[in-house]
C-alpha positions in Angstrom: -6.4 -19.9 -5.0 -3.3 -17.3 -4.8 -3.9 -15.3 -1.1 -3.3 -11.6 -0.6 -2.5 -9.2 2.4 -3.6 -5.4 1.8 -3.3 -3.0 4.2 -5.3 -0.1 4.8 -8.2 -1.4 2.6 -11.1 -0.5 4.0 -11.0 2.9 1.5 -9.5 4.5 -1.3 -6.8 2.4 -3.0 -6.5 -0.1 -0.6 -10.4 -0.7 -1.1 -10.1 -0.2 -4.8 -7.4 -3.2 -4.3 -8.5 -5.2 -2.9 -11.5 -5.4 -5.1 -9.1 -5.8 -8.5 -7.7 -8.6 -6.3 -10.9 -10.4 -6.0 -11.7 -10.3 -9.5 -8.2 -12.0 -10.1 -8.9 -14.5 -8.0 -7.5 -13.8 -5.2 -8.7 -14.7 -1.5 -8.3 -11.3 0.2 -7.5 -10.4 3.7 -8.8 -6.7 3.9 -6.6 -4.8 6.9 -8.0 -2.0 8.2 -7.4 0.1 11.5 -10.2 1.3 12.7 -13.4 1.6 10.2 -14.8 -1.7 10.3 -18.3 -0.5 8.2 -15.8 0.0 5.8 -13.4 -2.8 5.6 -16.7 -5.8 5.9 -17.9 -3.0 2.9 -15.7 -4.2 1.1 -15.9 -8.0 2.2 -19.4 -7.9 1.2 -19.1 -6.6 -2.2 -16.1 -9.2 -3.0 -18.6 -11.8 -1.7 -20.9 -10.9 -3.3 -19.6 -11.3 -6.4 -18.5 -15.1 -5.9 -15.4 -13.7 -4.0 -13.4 -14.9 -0.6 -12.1 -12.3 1.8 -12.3 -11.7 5.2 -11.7 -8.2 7.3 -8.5 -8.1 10.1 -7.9 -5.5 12.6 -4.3 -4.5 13.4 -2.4 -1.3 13.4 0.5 -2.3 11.1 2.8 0.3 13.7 2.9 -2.4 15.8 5.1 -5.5 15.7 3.0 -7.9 17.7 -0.4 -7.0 15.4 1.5 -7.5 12.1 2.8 -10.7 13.2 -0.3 -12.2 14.6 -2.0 -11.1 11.2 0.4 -12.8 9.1 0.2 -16.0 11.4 -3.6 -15.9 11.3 -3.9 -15.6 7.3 -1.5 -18.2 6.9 -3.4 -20.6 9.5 -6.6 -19.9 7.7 -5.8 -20.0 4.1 -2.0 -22.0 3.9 0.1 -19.2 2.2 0.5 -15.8 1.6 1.4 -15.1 -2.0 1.5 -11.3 -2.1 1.2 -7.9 0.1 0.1 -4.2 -0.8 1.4 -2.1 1.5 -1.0 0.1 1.2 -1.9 2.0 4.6 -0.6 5.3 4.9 -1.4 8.6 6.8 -0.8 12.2 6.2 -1.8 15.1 8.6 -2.8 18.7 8.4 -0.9 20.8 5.8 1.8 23.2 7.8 5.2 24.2 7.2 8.3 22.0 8.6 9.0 24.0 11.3 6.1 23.9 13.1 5.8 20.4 13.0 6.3 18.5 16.5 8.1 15.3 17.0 4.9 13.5 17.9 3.0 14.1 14.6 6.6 12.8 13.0 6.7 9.8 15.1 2.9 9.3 14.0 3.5 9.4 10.5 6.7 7.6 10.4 5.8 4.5 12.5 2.3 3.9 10.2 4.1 4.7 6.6 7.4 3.5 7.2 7.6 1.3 9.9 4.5 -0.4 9.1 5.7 -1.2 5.5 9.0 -2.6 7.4 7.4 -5.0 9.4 4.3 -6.4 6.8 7.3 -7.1 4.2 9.5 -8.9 7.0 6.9 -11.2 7.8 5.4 -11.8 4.1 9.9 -12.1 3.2 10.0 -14.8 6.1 7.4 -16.7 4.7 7.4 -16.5 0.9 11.5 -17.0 0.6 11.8 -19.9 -0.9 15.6 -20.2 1.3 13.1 -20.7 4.3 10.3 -23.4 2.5 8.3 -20.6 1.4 7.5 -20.9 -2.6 8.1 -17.1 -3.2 5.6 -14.1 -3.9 5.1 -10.7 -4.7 4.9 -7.5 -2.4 3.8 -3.9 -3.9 4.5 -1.4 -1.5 2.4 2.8 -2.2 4.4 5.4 -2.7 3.7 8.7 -4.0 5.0 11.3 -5.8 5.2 13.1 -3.3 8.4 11.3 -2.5 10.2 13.2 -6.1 8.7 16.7 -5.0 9.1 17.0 -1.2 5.6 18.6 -0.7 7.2 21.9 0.4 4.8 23.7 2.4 2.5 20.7 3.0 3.8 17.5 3.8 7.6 17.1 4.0 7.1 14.5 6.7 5.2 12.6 3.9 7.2 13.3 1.1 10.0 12.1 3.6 8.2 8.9 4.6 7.4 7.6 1.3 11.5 8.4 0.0 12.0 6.0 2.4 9.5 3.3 1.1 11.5 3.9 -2.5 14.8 3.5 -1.2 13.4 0.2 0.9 11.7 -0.8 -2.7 15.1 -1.1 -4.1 17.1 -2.3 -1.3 15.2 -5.3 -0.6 13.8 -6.1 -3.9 17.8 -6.7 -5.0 18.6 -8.7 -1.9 15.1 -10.8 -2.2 15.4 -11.3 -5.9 17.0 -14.6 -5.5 14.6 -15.5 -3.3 11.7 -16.1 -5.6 10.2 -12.6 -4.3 9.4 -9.6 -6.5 9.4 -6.1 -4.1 8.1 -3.4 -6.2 6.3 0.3 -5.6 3.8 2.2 -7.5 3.8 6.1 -6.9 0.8 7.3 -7.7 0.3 10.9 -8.6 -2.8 13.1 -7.0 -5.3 10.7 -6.6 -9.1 11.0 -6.6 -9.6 9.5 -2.7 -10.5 11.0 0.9 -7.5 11.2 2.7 -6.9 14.8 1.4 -9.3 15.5 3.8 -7.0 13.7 6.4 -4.5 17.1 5.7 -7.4 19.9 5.5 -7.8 20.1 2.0 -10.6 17.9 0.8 -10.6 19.2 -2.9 -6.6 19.3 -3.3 -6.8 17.4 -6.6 -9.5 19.7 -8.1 -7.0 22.4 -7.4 -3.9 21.6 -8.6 -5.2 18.9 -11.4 -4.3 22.1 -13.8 -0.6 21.5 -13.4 -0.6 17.6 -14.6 0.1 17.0 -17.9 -3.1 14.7 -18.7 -4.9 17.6 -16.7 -7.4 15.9 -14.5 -6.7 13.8 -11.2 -6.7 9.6 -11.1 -9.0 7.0 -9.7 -8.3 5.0 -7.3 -8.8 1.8 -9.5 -6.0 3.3 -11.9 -3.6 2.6 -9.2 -4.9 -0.5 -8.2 -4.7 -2.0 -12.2 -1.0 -1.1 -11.8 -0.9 -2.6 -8.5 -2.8 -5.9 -9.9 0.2 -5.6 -12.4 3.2 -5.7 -10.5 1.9 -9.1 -8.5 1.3 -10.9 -11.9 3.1 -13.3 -14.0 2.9 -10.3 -16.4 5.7 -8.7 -14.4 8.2 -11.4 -13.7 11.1 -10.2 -14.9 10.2 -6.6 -12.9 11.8 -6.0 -9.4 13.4 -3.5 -7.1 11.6 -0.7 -9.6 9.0 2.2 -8.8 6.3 2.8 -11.2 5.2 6.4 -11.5 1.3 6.9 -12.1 0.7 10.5 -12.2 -0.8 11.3 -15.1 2.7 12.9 -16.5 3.6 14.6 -13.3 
């Protein structure tokens, strides 16, 4: 049975995930930071279903969590074949300027830094340069990341550019590796952290200016998530996958 790490998937895409996951037979470690009705939610419905997954704290910000979550997966299940790097934040809509240094600091040390230091440690143990027998990582972008979120979110917008450029950079230098690094960018997404940034029904407002004129689901994502990881995609590295409905 292949093993998977997804972060941030006690909710929206990660949860959506990580269920998709199951279903492919994978055994899924469900991160999560703090809801933990949320994350064994999901535990429950994979078992449920003839599924294996299990729930692990950690805040992916830190080194010393991410690297005793890798260690414990791999002592409980052998491997890890792939990683979603899922878990993101956002905070309340405002203009750059009034943004402080802590709320930056916040936002890059979960989306950025986190992502960093969960594709080290799955790259440390899936090169197959180090006795690892390769594997797959999907890291979440946005779209947000082509349109800068003027007005909104430029600390986002900023945070995930840097998950594209890291998309490229290491999938190249990996690719001989036996490891696939690829990122989906999903467009505006039917899932709660809108709330996160004060605007709970941001999709139903702005769903007018994408082409296909309605928002995504979550499981949308996660199909081309599911994607990226299989044998289906291969021959696909180092590239970014835009769903966004045309946007």
């Amino acid at each position: 049975m292949k093993t998977i790490i997804i972060t941030g998937a006690s909710r929206g895409i990660g949860a959506a995930t990580a269920l998709l996951a199951a279903q492919k037979g994978y055994a899924v470690c469900v991160n999560y930071f703090q809801n933990k009705t949320a994350a064994m939610k999901v535990v429950n419905s994979i078992e449920a279903n003839g599924g294996t997954a299990m729930t692990y704290q950690a805040d992916i910000s830190t080194e010393e969590a991410v690297v005793q979550m890798f260690d414990f997966v791999e002592k409980e299940w052998g491997y890890i074949d792939a990683l979603v790097n899922n878990a993101g934040i956002l905070e309340k809509q405002m203009e750059f300027w009034q943004m402080d240094l802590a709320r930056m600091e916040r936002i890059f040390a979960v989306n950025v830094m986190g992502s960093f230091l969960c594709a080290r440690e799955a790259v440390k143990r899936m090169s197959n340069k180090r006795d690892g027998k390769g594997g797959a990582i999907v890291n979440v972008s946005s779209i947000a990341s082509r349109l800068g979120s003027p007005f909104e979110y430029v600390d986002y917008a900023a945070s995930k550019g840097a998950i594209d450029s890291f998309t490229i950079g290491l999938g190249k230098e990996v690719a001989a590796e036996g490891i696939r690094v690829n990122a989906v960018r999903p467009g505006l997404i039917h899932t709660d952290i809108h709330a996160s940034g004060g605007k709970p029904n941001r999709v139903h407002e702005l769903q007018h200016h994408i082409p296909m004129k309605r928002g995504g689901e979550a499981e949308e994502i996660a199909n081309a998530i599911l994607w990226l990881l299989s044998d289906e995609a291969s021959f696909v590295t180092a590239t970014i996958l835009d769903v966004g409905g045309g946007k």
